[in-house]
C-alpha positions as CSV (number, residue, x, y, z in Angstrom):
1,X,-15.0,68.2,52.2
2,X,-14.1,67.2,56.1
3,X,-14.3,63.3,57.3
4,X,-16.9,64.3,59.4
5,X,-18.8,65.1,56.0
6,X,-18.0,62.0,54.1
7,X,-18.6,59.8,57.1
8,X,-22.7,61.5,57.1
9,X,-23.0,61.1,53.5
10,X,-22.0,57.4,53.1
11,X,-23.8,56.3,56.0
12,X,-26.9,58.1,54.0
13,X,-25.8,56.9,50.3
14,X,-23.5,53.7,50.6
15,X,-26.4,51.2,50.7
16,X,-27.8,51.9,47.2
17,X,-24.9,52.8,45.7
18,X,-23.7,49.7,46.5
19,X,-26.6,47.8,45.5
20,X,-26.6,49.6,42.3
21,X,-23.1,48.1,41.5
22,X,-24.3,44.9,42.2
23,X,-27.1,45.4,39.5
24,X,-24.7,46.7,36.9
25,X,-22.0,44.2,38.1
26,X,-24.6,41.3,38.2
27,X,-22.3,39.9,40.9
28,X,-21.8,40.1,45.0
29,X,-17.8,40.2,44.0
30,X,-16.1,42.9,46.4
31,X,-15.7,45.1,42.2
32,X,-19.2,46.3,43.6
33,X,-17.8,47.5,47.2
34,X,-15.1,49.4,44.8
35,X,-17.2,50.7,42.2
36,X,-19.4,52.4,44.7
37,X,-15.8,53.4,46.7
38,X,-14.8,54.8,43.4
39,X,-18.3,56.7,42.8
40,X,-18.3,58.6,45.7
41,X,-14.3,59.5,45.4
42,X,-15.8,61.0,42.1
43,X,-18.8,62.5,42.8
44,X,-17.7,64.0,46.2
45,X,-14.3,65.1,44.5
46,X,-16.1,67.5,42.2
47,X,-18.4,70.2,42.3
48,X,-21.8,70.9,40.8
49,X,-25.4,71.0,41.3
50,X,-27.7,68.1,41.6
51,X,-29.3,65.7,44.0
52,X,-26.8,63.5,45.5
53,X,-27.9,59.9,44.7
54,X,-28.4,60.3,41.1
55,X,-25.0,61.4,40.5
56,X,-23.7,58.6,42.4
57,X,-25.4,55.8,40.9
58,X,-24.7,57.3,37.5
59,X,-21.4,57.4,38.6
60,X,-21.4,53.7,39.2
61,X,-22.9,52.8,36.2
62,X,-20.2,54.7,34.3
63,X,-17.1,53.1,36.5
64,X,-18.4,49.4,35.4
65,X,-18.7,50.6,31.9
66,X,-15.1,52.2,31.4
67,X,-13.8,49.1,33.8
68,X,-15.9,47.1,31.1
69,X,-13.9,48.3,28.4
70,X,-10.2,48.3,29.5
71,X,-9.1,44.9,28.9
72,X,-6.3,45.5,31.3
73,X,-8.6,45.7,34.0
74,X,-11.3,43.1,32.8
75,X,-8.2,40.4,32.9
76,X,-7.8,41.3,36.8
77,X,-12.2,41.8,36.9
78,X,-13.4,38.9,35.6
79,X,-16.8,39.3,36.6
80,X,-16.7,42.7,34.2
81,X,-17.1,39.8,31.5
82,X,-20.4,38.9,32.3
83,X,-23.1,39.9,29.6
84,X,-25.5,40.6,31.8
85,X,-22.7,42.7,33.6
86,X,-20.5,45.0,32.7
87,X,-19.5,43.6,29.1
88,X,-23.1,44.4,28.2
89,X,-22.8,47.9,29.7
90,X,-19.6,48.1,27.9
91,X,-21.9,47.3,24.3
92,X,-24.8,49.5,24.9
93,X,-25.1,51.9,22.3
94,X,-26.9,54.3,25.1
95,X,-28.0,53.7,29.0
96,X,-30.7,55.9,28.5
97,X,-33.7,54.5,26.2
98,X,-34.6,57.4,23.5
99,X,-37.9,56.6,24.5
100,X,-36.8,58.9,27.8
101,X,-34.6,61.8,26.1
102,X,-37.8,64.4,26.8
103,X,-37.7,63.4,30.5
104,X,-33.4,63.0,30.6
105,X,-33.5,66.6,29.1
106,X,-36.3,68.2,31.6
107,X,-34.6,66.2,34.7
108,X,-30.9,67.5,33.9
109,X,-32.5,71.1,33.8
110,X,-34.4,71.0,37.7
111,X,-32.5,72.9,40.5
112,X,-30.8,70.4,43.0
113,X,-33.4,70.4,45.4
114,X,-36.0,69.2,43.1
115,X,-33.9,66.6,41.5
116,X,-34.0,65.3,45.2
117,X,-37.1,65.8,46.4
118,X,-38.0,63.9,43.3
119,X,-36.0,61.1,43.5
120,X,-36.2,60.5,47.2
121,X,-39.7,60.0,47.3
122,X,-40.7,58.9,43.5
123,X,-37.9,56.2,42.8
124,X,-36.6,55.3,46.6
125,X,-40.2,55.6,47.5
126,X,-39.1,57.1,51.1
127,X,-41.9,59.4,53.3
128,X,-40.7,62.9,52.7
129,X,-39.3,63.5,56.2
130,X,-35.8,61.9,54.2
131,X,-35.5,64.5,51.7
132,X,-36.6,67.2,53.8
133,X,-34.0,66.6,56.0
134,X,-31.4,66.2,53.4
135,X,-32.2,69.3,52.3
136,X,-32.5,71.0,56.1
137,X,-36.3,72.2,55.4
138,X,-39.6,71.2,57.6
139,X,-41.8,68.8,55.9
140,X,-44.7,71.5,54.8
141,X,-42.2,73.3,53.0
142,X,-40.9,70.2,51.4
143,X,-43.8,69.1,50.2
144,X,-45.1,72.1,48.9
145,X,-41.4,72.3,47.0
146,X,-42.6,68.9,45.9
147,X,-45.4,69.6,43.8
148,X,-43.5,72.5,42.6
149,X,-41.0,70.1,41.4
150,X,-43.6,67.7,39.6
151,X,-45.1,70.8,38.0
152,X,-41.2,71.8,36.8
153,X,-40.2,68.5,35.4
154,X,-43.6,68.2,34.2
155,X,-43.4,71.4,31.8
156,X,-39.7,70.7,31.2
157,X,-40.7,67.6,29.2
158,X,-43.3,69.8,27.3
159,X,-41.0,72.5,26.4
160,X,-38.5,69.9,25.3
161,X,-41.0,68.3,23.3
162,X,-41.2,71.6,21.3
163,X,-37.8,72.6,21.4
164,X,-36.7,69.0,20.1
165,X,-39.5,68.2,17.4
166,X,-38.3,67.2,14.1
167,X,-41.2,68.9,11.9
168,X,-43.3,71.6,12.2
169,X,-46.2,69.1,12.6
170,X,-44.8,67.5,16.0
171,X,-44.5,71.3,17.4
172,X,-48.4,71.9,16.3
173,X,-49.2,69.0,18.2
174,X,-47.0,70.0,21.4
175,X,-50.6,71.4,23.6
176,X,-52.7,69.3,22.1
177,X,-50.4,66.2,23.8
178,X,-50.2,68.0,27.4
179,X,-53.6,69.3,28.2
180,X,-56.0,66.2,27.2
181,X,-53.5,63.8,29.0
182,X,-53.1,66.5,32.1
183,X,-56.6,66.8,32.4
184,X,-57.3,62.6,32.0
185,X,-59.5,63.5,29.1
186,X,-59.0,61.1,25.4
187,X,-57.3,62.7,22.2
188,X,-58.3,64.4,19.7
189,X,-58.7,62.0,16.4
190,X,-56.4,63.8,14.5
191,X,-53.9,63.4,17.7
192,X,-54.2,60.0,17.5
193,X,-54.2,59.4,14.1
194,X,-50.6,61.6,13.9
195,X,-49.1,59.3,17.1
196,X,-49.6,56.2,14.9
197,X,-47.1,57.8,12.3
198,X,-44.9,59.8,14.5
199,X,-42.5,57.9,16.7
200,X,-41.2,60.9,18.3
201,X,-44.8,62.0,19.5
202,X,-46.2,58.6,20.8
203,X,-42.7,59.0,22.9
204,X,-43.8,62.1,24.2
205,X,-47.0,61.1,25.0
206,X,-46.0,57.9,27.2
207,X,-43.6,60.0,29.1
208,X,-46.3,62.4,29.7
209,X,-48.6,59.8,30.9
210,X,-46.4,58.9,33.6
211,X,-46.9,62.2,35.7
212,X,-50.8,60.9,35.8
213,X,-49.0,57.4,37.7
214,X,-46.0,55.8,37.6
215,X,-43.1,58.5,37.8
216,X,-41.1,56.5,39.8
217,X,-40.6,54.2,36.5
218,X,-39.9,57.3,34.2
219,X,-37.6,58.9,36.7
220,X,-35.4,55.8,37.2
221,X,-35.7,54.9,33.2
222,X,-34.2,58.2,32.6
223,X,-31.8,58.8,35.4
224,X,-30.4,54.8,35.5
225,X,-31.2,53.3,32.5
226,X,-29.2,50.2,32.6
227,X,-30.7,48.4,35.8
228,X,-33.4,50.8,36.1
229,X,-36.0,48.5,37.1
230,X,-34.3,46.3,39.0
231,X,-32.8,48.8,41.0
232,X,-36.9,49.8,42.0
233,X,-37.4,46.8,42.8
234,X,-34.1,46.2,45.4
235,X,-35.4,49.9,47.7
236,X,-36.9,48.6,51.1
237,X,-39.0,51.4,51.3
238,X,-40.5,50.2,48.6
239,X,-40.1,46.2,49.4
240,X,-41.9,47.6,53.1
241,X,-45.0,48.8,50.9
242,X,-46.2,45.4,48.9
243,X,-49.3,43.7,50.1
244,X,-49.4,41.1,52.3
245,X,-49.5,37.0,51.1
246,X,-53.3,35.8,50.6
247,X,-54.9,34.5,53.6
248,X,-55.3,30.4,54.2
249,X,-57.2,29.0,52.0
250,X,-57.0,31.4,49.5
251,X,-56.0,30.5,45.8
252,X,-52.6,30.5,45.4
253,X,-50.6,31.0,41.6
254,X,-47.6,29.0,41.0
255,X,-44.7,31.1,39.8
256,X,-44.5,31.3,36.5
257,X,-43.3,35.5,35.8
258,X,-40.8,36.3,33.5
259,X,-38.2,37.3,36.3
260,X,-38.8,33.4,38.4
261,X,-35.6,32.3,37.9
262,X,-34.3,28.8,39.5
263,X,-33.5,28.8,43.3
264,X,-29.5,28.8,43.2
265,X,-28.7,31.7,40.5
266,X,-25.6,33.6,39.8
267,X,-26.1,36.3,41.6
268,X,-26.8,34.4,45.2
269,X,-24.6,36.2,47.7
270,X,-21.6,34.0,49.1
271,X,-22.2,34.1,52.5
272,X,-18.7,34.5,53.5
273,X,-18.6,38.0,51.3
274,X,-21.8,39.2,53.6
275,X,-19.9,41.3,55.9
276,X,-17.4,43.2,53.4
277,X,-20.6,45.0,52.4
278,X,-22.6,46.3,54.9
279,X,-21.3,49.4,55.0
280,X,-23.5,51.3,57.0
281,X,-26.4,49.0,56.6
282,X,-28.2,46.5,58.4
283,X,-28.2,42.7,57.6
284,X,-32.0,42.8,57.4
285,X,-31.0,45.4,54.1
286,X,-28.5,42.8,52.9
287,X,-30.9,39.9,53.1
288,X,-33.7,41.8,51.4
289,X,-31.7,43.3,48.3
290,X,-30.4,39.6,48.4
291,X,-33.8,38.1,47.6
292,X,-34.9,40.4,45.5
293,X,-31.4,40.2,43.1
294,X,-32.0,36.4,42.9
295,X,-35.7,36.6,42.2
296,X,-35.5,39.6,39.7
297,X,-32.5,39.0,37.1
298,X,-33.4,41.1,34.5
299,X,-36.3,43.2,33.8
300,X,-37.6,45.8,31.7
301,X,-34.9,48.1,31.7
302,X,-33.2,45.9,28.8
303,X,-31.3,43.4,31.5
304,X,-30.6,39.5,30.3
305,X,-31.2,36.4,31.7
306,X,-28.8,34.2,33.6
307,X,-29.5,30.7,32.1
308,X,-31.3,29.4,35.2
309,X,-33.9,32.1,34.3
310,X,-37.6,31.8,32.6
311,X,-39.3,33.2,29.5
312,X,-42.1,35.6,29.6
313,X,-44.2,34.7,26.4
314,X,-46.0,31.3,25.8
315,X,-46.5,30.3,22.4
316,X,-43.5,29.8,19.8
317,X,-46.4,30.9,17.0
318,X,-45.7,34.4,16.8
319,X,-44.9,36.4,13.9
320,X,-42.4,38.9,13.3
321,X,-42.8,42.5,11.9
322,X,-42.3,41.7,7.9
323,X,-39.3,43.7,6.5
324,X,-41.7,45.3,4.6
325,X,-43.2,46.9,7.5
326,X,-40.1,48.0,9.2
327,X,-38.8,49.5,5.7
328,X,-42.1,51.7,5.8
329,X,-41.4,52.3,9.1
330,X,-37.5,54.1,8.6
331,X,-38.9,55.5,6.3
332,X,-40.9,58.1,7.5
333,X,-38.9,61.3,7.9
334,X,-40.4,62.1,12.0
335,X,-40.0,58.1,13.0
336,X,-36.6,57.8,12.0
337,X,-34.4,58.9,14.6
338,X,-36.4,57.5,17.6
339,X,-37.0,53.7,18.7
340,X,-40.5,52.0,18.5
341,X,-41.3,49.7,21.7
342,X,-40.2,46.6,20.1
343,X,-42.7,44.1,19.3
344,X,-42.8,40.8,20.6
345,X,-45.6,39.1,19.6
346,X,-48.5,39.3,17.0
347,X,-51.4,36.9,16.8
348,X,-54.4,36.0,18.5
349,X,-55.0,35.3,22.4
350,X,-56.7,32.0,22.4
351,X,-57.5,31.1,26.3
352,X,-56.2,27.8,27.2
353,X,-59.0,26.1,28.3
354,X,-62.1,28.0,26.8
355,X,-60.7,27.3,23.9
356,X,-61.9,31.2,22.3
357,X,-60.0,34.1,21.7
358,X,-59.5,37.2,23.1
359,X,-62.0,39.6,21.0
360,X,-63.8,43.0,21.8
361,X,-67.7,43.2,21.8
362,X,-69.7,42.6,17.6
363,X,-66.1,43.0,16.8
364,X,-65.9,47.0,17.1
365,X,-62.3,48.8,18.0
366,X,-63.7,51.9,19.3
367,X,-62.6,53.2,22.7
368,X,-64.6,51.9,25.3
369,X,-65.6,48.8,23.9
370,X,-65.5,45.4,26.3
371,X,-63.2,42.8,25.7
372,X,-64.9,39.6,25.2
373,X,-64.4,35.9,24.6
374,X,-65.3,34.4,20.8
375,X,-64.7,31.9,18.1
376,X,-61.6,32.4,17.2
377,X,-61.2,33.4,13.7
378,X,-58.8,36.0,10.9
379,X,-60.7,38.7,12.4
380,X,-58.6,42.4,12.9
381,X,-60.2,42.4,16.2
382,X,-58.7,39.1,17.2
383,X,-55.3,40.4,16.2
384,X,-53.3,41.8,19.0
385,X,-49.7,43.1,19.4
386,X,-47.7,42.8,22.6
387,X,-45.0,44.9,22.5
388,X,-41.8,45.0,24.9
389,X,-43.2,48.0,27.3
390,X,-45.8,45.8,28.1
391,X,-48.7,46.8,25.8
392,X,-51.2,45.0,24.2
393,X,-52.3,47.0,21.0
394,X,-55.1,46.2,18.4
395,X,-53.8,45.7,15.6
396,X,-57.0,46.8,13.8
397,X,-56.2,50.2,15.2
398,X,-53.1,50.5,17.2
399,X,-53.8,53.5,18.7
400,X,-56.3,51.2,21.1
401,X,-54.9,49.2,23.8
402,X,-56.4,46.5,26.4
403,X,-57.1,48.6,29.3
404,X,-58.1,46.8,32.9
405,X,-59.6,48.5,35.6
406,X,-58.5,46.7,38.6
407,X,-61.5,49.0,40.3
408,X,-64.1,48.1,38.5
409,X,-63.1,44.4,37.3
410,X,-63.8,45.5,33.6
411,X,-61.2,44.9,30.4
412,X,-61.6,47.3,27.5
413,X,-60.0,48.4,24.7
414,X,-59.0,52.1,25.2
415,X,-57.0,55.1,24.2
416,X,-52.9,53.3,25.1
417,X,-52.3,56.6,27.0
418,X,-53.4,55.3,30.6
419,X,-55.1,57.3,32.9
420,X,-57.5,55.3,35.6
421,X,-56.8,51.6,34.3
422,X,-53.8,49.7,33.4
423,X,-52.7,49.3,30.1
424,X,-49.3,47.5,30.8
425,X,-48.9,43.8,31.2
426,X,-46.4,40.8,31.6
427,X,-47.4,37.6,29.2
428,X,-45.8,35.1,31.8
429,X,-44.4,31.8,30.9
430,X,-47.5,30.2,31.9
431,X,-49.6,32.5,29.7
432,X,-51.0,34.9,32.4
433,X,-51.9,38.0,31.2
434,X,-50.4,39.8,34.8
435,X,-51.2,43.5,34.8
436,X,-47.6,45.2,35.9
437,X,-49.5,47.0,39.1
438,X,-51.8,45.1,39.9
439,X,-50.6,43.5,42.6
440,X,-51.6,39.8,41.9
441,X,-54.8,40.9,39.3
442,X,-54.5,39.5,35.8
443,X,-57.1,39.4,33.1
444,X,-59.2,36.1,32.4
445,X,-62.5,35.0,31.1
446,X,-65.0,35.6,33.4
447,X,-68.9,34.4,33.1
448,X,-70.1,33.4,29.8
449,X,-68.1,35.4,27.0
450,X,-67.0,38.6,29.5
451,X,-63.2,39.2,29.9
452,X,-62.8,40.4,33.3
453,X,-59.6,41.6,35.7
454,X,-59.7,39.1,38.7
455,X,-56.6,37.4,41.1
456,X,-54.4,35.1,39.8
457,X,-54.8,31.6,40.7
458,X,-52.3,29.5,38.8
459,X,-55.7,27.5,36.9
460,X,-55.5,26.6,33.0
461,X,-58.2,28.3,32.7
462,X,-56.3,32.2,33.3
463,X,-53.6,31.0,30.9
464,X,-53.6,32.5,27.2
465,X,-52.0,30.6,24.0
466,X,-50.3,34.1,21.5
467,X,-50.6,32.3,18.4
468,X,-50.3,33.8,14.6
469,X,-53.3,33.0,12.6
470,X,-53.7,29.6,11.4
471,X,-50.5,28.5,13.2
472,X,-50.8,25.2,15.0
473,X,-52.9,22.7,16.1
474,X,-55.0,23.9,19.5
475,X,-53.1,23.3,22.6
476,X,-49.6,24.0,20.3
477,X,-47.4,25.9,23.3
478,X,-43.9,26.8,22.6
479,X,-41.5,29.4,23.9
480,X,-39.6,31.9,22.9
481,X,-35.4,32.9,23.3
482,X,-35.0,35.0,25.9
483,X,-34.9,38.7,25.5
484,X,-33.6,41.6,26.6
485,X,-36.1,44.4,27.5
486,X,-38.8,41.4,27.2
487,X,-38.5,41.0,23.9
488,X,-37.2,38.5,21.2
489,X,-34.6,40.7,19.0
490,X,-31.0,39.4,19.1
491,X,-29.6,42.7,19.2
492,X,-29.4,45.6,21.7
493,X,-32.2,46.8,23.4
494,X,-33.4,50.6,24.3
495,X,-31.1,50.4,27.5
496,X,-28.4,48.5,25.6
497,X,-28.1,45.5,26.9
498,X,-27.8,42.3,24.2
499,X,-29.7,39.4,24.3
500,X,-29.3,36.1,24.5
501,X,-29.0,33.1,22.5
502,X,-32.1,31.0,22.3
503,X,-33.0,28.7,24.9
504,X,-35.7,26.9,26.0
505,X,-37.0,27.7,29.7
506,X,-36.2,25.4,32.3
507,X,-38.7,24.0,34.7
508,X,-40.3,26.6,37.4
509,X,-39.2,26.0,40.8
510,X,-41.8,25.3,43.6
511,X,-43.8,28.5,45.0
512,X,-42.2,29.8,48.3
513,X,-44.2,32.9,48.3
């Protein structure tokens, strides 16, 4: 390949491959100017099909891990020693979650052109002038090549459900999974009734939801992996495209997330390293991906906390799957060989200053049914589950999930596949139930006993207590260790990445936003 070439295609590329070093690095040191160096000496030193800036941020990921794992090098690195860094890349059992080896399988099997097309506009969130003109088309055809390419990647993770099923049973249920989710339409019973026994299937299903919404997270979970979510979060196309702060006078939350860490964290950029990374970038670039690395440590993808970070679930009355249950669970011959969502939490949801608990309407779980406030009691429709990937399951039947309609301001429980409401949410330090895009909306008791989706304003009374049944006095609050993939287990995560020991969170800084 010419310098003229090279030159075009780090101008286009160096920015986020750089920034994705710094994720997997969790450091500003000039390692993450040479691990992107060393991706594109790679990447462009080889041929093959593919979209560009996949390949080179895999690439990345890859250098830090085999850096990561040669002591020799580690002695000269030491930032490779980091556990959120490269020593946990060097530990993760995979960088891709099996909970996204459909999608990995479908997306490794798309021409070139859809792999970019797809990634440009999905995960980088650009207009789709960019990849058009990466790929020297007009817009019309590009986007007509775009649906083309959902449609592929779409029926790529179908076929690869078949092809991959570990039972005749999972391939039965292969149409029934695509068609009622394509067409936004619930399950059959007997469908739902095998994805509470079938690991593999419930998998499929959730990665299937995404095409309906949210196939910017799927893409970037199956592509990245390691740093998948914080890498979304660092693209100023994306950054460009969040709402506006409230007005004066508006209500106003403290923070209180479970990615607020303290002002001065690790990963603050010295400011004498600023230059020896703008490579083709602007400082308004650097200054972004700057606060969004020291406001974001870890997130779902499986990424640990830097000590000066805070915890995402409230009460320290939580109980743990028995061993019992997860015995019953490895048990069962189609579960086996894939990971569950881990479960963080299982109790009631007693509101903070009401007093009652999170329950659904004469106590039915059927789908469609409101969520309401009541006594708290040992109820099974009291009982919920949070698990790491952010939903909230009734335990009385977990194939029913808290669903909020940001829309229509209504909480329900409802099929966990989502389709028009939001089924995903962050249980923040302060015990706001935060739906993950919502933009600010949360779910809180509204008049009389309703439960209702409305914005968050920091008050006692949008803050939930997760409690196990019986446990504690009222108004008990603890925390929990930190986790890795939001989640308490002390070992590796889907992504990889090992958790931390337990500490207790430290106090939330003041609100700058």
């Amino acid at each position: 390949m010419d310098a003229h070439a090279v030159a075009l295609l780090m101008a286009r590329h160096w920015q986020a491959t750089h920034e994705y070093a710094v994720i997997c690095l969790a450091s500003w040191s000039g390692s993450a100017s040479m691990a992107a160096a060393a991706a594109f000496h790679r990447v462009l030193g080889r041929t093959g099909d593919g979209a560009l800036r996949p390949q080179l941020l895999v690439a990345v990921r890859e250098f830090v891990k085999e850096w990561a794992a040669d002591d020799a090098i580690a002695a000269v690195l030491p930032e490779l020693r980091k556990t959120i860094g490269g020593r946990g890349l060097r530990a993760a059992r995979s960088v891709t979650s099996e909970r996204r080896l459909l999608a990995e399988r479908a997306f490794r099997a798309l021409p070139g052109a859809s792999q970019c097309l797809l990634w440009h506009t999905e995960v980088e969130a650009e207009p789709i002038s960019v990849p058009a003109g990466l790929l020297g088309v007009d817009t019309g055809r590009a986007a007509a090549a775009l649906d083309q390419a959902r449609e592929q990647f779409r029926t790529g993770c179908v076929r690869a459900h078949r092809e991959l099923a570990p039972t005749s049973e999972c391939r039965f249920y292969n149409r029934l999974l695509d068609v009622p989710i394509r067409r936004g339409g619930g399950l059959l019973p007997d469908v739902r009734e095998h994805l509470t026994e079938c690991r593999y299937c419930r998998h499929a299903a959730e990665q299937l939801s995404h095409f309906e919404g949210g196939l910017d997270v799927l893409l970037a979970e199956t592509v990245l992996g390691w740093g998948a979510h914080r890498y979304l979060d660092s693209r100023p196309a994306r950054a460009a495209g969040r709402p506006a702060p409230a007005p004066p006078g508006a209500a106003r939350a403290k923070p209180g997330g479970r990615h607020r860490p303290v002002p001065a964290g690790p990963l603050a950029p010295p400011r004498r390293n600023a230059r020896a990374v703008l490579v083709g970038a602007g400082l308004t670039s650097l200054a972004l991906l700057a606060t969004v690395l020291v406001t974001k440590v870890w997130s779902d993808d499986g990424g640990v906390p830097t000590p000066g970070a805070t915890w995402g679930v409230v009460s320290g009355n939580t109980v743990r799957p028995s061993p019992s249950e997860v015995s019953r669970n490895a048990g069962s011959p189609s579960t086996a060989s894939m990971g569950d969502p881990v479960e963080i939490g299982h109790g009631t949801l007693r509101n903070a200053d009401a007093g009652l608990c999170l329950d659904t309407r004469d106590a039915r779980t059927a789908d469609g049914t409101p969520a309401v406030l009541a006594r708290c009691s040992s109820a099974g429709s009291q009982q919920w589950i949070y698990q790491e990937d952010g939903l909230l399951r009734s335990a009385a039947d977990p194939a029913l999930c808290l669903d909020a309609d940001a829309e229509k301001r209504s909480v329900v429980v409802a099929d966990c596949l989502p389709r028009t409401g939001e089924v995903r949410y962050d249980l923040t330090v302060r015990g706001e139930l935060l739906l993950r895009r919502g933009k600010g909306l949360l779910v809180a008791p509204g008049k009389g006993e309703t439960v209702v989706v409305t914005e968050r304003n920091g008050s006692t009374g949008q803050q939930w207590l997760l409690e196990s049944t019986g446990a504690g006095a009222p108004g008990q609050q603890g925390t929990h260790s930190p986790r890795d993939t939001e989640s308490d287990r002390p070992s590796a995560g889907p992504g990889g990445e090992p958790s931390a020991p337990g500490l207790a969170p430290p106090p939330l800084p003041p609100s700058d936003s």
